[in-house]
N, C-alpha and C positions, 0 to 999 in steps of 0.2 A: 463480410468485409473482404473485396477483392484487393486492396491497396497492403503492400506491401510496410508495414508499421514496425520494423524492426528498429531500435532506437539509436538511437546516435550517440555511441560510446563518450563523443566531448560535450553533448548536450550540457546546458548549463542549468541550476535552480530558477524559474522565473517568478513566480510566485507560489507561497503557500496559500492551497487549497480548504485547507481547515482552519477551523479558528486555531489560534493561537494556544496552544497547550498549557495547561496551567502547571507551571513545572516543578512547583512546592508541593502536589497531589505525585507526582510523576516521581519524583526525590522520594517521597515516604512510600508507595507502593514498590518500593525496593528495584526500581527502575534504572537506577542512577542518572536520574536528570533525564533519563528517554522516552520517549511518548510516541505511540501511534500518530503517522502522521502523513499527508498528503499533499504532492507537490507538480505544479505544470511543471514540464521541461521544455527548453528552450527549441527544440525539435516537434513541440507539440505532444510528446508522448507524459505519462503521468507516473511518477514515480510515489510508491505508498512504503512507509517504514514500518515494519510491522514483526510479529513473533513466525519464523521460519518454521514450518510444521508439517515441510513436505515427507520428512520420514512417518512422521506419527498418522499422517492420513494416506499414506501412497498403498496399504494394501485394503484402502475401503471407500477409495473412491469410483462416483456412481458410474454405470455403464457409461461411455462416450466421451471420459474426460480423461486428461491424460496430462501430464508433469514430464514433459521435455527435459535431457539431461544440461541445459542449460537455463531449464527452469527453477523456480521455486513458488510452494503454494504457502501464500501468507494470512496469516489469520488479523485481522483488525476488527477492534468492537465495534460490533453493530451501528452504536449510536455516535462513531465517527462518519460513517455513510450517510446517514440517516441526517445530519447536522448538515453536510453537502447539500443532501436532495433539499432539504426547506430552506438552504440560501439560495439556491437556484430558482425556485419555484416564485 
């Protein structure tokens, strides 16, 4: 990736990307109404809601990756990803 993809702070929501979360599952997993979740941005870039867990992995990640001080590494289940690729496909 030569292109410069930094996001654009006013970006706005354009569409969600995942299905719709079913947010009675979301309420009782002690979530409070929040769900993993997947979003274009209006700049093109894709914004993902997820559990921030860049402390709990930053002394065990693999050779060559690296978590920027204006980073965060976020965890999303699998089969939110996984729900994207076979709507694409």
């Amino acid at each position: 990736m030569s292109q410069d993809r930094r996001p654009d702070e006013s970006a706005t929501f354009v569409r969600r990307i995942t299905k719709m979360p079913d947010a009675t599952r979301c309420a009782l997993g002690g979530l409070g109404g929040s769900c993993p979740d997947v979003w274009e941005l209006s700049d093109g870039n894709v914004a993902i809601v997820g559990r921030d867990l860049t402390e709990a992995y930053s002394g065990r990640l693999p050779d060559g990756v690296g978590v920027a001080s204006d980073e965060r590494l976020v965890v999303v289940p699998r089969e939110l990803l996984a729900n994207i690729l076979d709507d694409a496909a």
